[in-house]
PQR file of N, CA, C, O and H, with PARSE charges and radii, in Angstrom:
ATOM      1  N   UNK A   1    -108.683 -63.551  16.315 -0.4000 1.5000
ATOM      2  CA  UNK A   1    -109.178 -64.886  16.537 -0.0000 2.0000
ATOM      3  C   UNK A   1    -108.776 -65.312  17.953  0.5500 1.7000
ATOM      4  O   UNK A   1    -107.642 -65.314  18.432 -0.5500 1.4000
ATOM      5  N   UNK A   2    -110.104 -65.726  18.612 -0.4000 1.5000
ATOM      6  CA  UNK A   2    -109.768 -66.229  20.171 -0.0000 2.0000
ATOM      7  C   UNK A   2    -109.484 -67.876  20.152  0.5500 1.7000
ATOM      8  O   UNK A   2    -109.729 -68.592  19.181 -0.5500 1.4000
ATOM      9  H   UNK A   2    -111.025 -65.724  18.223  0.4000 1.0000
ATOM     10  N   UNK A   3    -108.999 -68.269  21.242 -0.4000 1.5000
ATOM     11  CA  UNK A   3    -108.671 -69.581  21.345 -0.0000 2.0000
ATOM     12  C   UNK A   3    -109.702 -70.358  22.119  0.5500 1.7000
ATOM     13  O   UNK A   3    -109.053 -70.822  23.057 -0.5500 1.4000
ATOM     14  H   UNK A   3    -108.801 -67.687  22.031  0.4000 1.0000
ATOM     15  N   UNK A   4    -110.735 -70.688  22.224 -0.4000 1.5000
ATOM     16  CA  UNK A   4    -111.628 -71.580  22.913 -0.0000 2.0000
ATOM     17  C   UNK A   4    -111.222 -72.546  23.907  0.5500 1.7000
ATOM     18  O   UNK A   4    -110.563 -73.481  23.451 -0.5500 1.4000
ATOM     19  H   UNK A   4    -111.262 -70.311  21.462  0.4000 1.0000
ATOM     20  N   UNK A   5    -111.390 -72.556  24.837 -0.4000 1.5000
ATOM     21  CA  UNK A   5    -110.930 -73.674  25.966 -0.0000 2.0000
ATOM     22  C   UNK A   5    -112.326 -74.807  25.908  0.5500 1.7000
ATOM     23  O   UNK A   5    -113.503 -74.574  26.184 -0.5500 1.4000
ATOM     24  H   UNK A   5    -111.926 -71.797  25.208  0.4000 1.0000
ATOM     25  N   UNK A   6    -111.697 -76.059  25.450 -0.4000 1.5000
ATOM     26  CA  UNK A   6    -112.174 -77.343  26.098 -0.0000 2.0000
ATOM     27  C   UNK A   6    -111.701 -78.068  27.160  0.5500 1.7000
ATOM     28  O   UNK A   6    -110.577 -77.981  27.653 -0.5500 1.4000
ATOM     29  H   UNK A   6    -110.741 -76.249  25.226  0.4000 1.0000
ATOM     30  N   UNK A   7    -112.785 -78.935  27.564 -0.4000 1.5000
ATOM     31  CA  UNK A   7    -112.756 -80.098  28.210 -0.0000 2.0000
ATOM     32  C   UNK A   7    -112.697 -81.349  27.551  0.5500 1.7000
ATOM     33  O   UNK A   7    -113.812 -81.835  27.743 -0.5500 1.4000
ATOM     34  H   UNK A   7    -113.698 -79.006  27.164  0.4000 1.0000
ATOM     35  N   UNK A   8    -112.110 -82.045  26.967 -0.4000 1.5000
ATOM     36  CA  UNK A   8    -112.378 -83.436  26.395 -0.0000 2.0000
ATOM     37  C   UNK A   8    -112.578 -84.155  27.297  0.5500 1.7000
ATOM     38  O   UNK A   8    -113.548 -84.884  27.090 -0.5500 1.4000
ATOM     39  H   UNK A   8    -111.205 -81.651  26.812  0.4000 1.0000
ATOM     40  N   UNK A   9    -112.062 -84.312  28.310 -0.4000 1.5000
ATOM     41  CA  UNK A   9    -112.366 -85.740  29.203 -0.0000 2.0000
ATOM     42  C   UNK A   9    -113.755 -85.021  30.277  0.5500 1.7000
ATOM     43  O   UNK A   9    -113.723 -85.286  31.478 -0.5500 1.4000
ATOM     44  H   UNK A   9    -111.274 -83.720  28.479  0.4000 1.0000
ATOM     45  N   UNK A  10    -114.456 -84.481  29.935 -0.4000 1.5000
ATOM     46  CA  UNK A  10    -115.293 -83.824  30.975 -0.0000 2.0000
ATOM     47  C   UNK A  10    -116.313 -85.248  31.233  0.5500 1.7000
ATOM     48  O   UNK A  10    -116.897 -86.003  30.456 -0.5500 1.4000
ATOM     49  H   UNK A  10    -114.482 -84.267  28.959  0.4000 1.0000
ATOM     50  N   UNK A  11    -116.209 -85.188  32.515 -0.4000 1.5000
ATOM     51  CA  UNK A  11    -117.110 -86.038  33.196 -0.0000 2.0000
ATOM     52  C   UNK A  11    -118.556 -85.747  33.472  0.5500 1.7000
ATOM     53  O   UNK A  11    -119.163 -85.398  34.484 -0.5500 1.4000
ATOM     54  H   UNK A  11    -115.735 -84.574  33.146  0.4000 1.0000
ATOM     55  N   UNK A  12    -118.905 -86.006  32.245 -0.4000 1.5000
ATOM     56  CA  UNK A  12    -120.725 -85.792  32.184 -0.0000 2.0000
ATOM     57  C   UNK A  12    -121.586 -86.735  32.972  0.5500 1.7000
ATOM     58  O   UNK A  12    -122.579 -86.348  33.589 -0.5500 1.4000
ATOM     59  H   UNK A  12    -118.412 -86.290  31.423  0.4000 1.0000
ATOM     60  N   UNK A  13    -121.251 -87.766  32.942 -0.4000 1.5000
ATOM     61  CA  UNK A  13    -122.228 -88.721  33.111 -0.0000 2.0000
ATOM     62  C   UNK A  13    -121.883 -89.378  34.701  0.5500 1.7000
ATOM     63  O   UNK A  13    -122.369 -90.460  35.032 -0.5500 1.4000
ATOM     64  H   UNK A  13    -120.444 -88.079  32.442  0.4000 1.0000
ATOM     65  N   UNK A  14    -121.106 -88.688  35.503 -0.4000 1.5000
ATOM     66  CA  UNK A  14    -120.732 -89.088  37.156 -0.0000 2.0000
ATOM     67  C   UNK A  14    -120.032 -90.353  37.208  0.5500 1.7000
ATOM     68  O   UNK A  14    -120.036 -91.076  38.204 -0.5500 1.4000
ATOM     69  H   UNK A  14    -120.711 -87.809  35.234  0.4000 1.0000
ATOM     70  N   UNK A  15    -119.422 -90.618  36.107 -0.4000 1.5000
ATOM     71  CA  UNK A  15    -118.827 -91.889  36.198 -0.0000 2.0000
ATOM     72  C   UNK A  15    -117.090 -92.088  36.701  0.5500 1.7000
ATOM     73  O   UNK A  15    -116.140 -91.411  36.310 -0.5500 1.4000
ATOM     74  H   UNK A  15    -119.420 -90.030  35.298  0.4000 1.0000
ATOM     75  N   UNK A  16    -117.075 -93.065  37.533 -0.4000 1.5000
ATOM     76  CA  UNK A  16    -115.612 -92.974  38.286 -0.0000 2.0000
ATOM     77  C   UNK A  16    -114.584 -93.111  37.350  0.5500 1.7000
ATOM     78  O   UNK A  16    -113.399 -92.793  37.450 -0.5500 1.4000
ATOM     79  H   UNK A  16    -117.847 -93.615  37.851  0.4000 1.0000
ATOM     80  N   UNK A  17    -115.062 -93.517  36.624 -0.4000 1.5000
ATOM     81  CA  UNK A  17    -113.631 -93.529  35.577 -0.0000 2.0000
ATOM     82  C   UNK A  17    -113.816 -93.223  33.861  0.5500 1.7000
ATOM     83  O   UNK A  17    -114.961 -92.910  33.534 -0.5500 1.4000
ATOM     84  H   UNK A  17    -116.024 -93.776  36.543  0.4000 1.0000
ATOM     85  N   UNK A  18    -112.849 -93.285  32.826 -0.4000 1.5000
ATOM     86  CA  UNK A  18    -113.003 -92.958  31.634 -0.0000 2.0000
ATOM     87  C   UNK A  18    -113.196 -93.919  30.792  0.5500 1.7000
ATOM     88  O   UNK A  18    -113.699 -93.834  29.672 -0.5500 1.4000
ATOM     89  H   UNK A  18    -111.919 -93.540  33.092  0.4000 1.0000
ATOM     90  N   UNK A  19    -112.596 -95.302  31.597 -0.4000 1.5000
ATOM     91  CA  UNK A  19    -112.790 -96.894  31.369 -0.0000 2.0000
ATOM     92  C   UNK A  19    -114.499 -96.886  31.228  0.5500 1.7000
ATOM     93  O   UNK A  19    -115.047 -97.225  30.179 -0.5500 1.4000
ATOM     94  H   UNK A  19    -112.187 -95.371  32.507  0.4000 1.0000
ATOM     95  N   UNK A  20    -115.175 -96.494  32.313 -0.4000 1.5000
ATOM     96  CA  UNK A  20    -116.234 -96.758  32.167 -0.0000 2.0000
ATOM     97  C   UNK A  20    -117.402 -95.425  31.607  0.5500 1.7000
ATOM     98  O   UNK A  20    -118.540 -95.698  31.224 -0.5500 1.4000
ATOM     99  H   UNK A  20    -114.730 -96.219  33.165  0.4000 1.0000
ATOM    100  N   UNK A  21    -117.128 -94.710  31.632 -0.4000 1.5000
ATOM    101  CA  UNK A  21    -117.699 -93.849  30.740 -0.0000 2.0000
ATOM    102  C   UNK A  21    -117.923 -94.242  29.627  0.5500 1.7000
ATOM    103  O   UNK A  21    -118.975 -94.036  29.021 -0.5500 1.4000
ATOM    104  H   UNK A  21    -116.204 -94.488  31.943  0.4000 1.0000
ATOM    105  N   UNK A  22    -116.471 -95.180  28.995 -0.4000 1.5000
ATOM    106  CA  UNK A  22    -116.971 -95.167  27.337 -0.0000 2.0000
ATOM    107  C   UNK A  22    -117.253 -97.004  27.286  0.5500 1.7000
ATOM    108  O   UNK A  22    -117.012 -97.589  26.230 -0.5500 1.4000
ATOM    109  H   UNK A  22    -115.616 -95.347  29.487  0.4000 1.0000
ATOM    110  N   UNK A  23    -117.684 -97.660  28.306 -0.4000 1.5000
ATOM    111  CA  UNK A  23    -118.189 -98.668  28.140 -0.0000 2.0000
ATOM    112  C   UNK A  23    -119.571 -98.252  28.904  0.5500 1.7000
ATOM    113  O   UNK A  23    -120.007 -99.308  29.364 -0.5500 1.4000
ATOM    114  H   UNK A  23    -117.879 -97.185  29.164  0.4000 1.0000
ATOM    115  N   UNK A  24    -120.149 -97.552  29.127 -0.4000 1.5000
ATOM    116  CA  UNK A  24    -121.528 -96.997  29.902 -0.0000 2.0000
ATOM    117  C   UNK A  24    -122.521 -97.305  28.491  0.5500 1.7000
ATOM    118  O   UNK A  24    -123.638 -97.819  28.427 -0.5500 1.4000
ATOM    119  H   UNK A  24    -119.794 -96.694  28.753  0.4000 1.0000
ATOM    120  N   UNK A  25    -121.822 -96.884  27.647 -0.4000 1.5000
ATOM    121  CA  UNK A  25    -123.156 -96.896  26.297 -0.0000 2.0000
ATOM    122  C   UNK A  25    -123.184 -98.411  25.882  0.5500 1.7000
ATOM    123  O   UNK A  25    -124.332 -98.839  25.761 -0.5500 1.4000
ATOM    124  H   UNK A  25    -120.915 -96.466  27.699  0.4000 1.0000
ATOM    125  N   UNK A  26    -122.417 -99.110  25.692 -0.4000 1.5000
ATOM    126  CA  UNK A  26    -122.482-100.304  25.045 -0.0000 2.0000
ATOM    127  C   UNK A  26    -123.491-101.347  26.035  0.5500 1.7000
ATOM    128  O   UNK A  26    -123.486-101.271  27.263 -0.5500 1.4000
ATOM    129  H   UNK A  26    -121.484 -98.763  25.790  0.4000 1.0000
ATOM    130  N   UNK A  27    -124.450-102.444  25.158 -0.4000 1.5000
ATOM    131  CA  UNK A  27    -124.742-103.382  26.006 -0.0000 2.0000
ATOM    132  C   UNK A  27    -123.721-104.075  26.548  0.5500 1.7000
ATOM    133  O   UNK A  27    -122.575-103.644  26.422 -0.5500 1.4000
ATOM    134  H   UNK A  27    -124.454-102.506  24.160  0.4000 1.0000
ATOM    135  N   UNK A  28    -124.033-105.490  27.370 -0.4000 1.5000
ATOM    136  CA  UNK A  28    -122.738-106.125  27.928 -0.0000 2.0000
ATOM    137  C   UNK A  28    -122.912-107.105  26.993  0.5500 1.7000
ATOM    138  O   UNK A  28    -121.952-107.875  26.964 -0.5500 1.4000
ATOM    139  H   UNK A  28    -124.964-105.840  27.473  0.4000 1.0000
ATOM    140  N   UNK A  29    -123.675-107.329  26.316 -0.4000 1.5000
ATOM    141  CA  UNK A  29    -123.283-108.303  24.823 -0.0000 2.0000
ATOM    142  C   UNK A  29    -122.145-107.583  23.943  0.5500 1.7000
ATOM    143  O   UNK A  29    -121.261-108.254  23.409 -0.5500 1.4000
ATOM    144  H   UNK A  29    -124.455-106.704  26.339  0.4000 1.0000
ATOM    145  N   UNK A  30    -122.206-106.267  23.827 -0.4000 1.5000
ATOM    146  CA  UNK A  30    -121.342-105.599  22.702 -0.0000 2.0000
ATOM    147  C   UNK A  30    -120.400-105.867  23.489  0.5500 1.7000
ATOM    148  O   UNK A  30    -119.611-106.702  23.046 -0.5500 1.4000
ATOM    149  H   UNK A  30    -122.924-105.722  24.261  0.4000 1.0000
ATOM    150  N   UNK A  31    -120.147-105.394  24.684 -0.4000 1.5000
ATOM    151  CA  UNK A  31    -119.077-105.024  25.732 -0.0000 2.0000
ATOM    152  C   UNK A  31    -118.326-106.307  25.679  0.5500 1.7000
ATOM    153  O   UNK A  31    -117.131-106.165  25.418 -0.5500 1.4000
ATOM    154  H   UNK A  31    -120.789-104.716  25.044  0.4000 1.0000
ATOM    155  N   UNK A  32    -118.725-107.485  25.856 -0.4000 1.5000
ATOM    156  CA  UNK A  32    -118.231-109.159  25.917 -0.0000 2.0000
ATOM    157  C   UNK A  32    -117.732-109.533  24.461  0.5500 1.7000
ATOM    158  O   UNK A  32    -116.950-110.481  24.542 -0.5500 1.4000
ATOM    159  H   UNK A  32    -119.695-107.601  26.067  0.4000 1.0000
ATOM    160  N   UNK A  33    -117.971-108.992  22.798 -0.4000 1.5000
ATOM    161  CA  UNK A  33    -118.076-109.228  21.927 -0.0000 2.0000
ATOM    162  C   UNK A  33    -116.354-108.262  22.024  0.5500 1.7000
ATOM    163  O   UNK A  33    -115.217-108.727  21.949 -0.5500 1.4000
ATOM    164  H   UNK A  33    -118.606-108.222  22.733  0.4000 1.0000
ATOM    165  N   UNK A  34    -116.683-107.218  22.161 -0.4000 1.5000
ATOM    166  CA  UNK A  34    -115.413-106.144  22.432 -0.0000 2.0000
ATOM    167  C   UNK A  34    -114.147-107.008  22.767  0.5500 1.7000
ATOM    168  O   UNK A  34    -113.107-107.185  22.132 -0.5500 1.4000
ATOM    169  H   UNK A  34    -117.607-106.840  22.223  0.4000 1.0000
ATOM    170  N   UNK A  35    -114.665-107.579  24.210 -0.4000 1.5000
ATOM    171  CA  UNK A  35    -113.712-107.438  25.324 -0.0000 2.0000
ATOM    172  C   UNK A  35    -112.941-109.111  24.258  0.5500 1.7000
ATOM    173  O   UNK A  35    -111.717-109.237  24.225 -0.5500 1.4000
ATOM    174  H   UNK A  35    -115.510-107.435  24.726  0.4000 1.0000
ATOM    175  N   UNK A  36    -113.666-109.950  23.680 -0.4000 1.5000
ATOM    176  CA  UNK A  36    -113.216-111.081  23.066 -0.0000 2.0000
ATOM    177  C   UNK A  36    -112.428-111.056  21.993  0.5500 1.7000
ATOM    178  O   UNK A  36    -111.701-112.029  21.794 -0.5500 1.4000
ATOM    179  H   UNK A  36    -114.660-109.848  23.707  0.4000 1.0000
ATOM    180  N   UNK A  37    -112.409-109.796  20.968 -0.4000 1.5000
ATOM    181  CA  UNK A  37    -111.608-109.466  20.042 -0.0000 2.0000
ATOM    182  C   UNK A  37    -110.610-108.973  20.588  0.5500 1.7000
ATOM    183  O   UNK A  37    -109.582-109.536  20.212 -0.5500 1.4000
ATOM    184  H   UNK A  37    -113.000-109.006  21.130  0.4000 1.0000
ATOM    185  N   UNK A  38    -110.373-107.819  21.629 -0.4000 1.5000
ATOM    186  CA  UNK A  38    -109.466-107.738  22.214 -0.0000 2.0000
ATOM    187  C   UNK A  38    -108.492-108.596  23.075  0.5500 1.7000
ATOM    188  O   UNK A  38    -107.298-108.349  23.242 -0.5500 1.4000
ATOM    189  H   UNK A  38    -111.208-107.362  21.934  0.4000 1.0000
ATOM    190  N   UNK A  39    -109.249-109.732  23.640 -0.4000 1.5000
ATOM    191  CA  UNK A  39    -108.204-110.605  24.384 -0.0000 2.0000
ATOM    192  C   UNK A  39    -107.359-111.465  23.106  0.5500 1.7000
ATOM    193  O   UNK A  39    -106.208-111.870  23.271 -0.5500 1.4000
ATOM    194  H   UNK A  39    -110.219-109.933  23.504  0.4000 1.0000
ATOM    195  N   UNK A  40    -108.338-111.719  21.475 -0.4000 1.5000
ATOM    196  CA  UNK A  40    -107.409-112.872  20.630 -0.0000 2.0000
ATOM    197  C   UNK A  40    -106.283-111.968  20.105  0.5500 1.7000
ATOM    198  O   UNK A  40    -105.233-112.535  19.803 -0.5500 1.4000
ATOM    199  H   UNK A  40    -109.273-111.390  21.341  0.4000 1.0000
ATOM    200  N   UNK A  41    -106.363-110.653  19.959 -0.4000 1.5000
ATOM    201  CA  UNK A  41    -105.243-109.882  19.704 -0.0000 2.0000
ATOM    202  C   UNK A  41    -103.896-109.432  20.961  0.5500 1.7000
ATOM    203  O   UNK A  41    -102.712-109.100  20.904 -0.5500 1.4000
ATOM    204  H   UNK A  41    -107.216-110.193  20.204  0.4000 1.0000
ATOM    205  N   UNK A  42    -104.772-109.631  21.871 -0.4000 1.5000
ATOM    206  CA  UNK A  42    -103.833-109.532  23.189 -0.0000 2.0000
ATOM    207  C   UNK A  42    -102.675-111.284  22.649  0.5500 1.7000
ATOM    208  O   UNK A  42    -101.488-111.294  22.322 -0.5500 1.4000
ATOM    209  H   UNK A  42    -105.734-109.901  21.917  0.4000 1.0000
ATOM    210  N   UNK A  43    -103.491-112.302  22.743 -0.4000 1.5000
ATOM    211  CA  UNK A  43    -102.835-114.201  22.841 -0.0000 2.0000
ATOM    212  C   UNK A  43    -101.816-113.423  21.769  0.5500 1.7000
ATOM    213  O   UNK A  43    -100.601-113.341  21.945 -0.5500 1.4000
ATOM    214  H   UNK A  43    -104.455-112.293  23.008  0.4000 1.0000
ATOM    215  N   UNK A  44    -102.664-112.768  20.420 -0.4000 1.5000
ATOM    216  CA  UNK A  44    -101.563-113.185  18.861 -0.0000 2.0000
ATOM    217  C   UNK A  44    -100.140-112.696  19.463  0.5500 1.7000
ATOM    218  O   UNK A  44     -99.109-113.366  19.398 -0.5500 1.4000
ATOM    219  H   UNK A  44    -103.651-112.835  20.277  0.4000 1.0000
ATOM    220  N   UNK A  45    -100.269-111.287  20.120 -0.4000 1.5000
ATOM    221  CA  UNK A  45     -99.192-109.918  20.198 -0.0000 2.0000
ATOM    222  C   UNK A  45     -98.574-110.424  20.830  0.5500 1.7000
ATOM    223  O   UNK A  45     -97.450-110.705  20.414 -0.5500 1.4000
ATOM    224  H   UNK A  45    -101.106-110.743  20.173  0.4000 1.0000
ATOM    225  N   UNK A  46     -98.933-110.783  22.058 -0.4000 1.5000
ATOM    226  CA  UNK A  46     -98.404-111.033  23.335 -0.0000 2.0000
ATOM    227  C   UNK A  46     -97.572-112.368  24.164  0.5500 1.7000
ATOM    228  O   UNK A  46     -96.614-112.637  24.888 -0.5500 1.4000
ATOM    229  H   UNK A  46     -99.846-110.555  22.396  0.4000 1.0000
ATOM    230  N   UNK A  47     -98.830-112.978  23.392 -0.4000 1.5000
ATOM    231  CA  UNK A  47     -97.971-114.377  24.488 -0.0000 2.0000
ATOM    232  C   UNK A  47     -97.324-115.271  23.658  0.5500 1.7000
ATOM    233  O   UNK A  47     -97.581-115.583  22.496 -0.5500 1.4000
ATOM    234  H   UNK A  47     -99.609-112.759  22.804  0.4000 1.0000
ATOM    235  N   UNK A  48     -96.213-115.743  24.609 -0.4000 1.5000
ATOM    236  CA  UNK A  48     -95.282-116.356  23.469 -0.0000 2.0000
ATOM    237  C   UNK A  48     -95.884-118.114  23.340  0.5500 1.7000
ATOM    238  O   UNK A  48     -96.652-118.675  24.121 -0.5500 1.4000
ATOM    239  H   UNK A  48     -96.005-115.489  25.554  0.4000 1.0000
ATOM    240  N   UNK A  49     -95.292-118.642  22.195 -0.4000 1.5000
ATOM    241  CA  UNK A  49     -96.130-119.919  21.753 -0.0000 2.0000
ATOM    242  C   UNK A  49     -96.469-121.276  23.065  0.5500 1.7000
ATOM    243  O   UNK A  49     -95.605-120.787  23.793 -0.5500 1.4000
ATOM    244  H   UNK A  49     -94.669-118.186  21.560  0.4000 1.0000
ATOM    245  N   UNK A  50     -96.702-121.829  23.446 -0.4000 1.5000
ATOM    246  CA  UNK A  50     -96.934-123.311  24.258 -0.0000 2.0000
ATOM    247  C   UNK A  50     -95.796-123.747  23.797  0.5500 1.7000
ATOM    248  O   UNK A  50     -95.298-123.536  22.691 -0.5500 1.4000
ATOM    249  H   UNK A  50     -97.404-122.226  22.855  0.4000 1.0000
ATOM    250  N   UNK A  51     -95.330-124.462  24.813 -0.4000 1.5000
ATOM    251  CA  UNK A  51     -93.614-124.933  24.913 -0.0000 2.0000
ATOM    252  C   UNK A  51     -94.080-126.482  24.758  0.5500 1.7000
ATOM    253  O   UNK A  51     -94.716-126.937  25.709 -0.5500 1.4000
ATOM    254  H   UNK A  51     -95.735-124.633  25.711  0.4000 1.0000
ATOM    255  N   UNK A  52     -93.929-126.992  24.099 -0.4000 1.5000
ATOM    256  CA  UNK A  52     -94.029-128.332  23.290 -0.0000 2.0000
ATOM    257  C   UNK A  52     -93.294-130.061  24.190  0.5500 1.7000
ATOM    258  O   UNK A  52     -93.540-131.266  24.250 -0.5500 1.4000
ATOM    259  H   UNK A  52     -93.413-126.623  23.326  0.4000 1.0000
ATOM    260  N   UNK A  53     -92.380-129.103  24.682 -0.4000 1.5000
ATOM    261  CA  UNK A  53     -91.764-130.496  25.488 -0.0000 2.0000
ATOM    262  C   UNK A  53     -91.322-129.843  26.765  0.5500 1.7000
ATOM    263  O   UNK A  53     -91.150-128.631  26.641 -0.5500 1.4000
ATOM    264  H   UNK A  53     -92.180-128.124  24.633  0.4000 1.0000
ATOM    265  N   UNK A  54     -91.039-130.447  28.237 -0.4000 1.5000
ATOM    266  CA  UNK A  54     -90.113-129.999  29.241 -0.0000 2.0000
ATOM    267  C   UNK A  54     -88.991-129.977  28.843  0.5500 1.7000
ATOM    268  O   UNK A  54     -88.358-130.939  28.408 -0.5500 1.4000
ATOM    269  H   UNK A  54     -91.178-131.432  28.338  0.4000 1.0000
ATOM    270  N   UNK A  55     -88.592-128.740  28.966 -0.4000 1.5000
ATOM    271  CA  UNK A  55     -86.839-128.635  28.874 -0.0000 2.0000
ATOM    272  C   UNK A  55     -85.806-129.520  30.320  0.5500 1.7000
ATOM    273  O   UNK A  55     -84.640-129.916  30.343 -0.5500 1.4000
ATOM    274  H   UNK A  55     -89.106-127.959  29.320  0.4000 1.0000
ATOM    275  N   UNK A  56     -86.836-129.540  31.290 -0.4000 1.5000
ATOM    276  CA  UNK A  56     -85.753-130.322  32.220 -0.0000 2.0000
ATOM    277  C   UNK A  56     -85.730-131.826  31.991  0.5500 1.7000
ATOM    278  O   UNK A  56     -84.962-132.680  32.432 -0.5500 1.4000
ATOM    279  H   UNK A  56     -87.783-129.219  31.271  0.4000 1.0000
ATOM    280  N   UNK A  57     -86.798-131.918  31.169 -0.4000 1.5000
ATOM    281  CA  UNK A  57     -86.557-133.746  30.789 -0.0000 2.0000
ATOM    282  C   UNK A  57     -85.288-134.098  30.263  0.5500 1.7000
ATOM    283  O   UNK A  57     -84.758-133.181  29.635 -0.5500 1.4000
ATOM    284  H   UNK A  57     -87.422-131.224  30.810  0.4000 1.0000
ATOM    285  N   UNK A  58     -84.467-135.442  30.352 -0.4000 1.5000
ATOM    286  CA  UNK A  58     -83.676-135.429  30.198 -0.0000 2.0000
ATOM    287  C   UNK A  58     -83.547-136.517  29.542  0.5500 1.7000
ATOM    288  O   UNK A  58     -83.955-137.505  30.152 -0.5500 1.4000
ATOM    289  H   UNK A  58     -84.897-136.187  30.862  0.4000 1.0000
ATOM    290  N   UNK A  59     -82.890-136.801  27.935 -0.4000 1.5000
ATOM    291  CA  UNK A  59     -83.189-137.525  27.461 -0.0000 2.0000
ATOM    292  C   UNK A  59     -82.285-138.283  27.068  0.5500 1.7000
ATOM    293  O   UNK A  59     -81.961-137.953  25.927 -0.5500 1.4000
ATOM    294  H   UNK A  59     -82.559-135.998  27.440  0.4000 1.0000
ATOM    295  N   UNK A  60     -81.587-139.320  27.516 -0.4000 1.5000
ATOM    296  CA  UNK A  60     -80.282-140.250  27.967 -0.0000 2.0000
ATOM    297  C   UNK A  60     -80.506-141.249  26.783  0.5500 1.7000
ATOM    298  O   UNK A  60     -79.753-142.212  26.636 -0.5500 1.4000
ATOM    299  H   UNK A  60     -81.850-139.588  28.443  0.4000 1.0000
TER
END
């Protein structure tokens, strides 16, 4: 049994990057629909909550 050599990332389609290779097929409606589920999971993961009051206020 021989071992077959691939390419997975083979650059078929002349595209500068792999970013855009696999956004080449999608419309830019899908692509915008994509990119919007991904940013509300980016806010949930990522950013920490809205800070509710100034902490340098000073309250005498």
């Amino acid at each position: 049994m021989s071992r077959l050599i691939s390419a997975p990332n083979l650059n078929r389609g002349n595209y500068a990057s792999p970013t855009e290779a696999k956004y080449a097929g999608m419309s830019a409606r899908e692509e915008i629909a994509r990119e919007r589920i991904l940013q509300k999971d980016y806010a949930r993961i990522w950013l920490p909550p809205p800070v509710k009051h100034s902490p340098w206020d000073e309250t005498d």
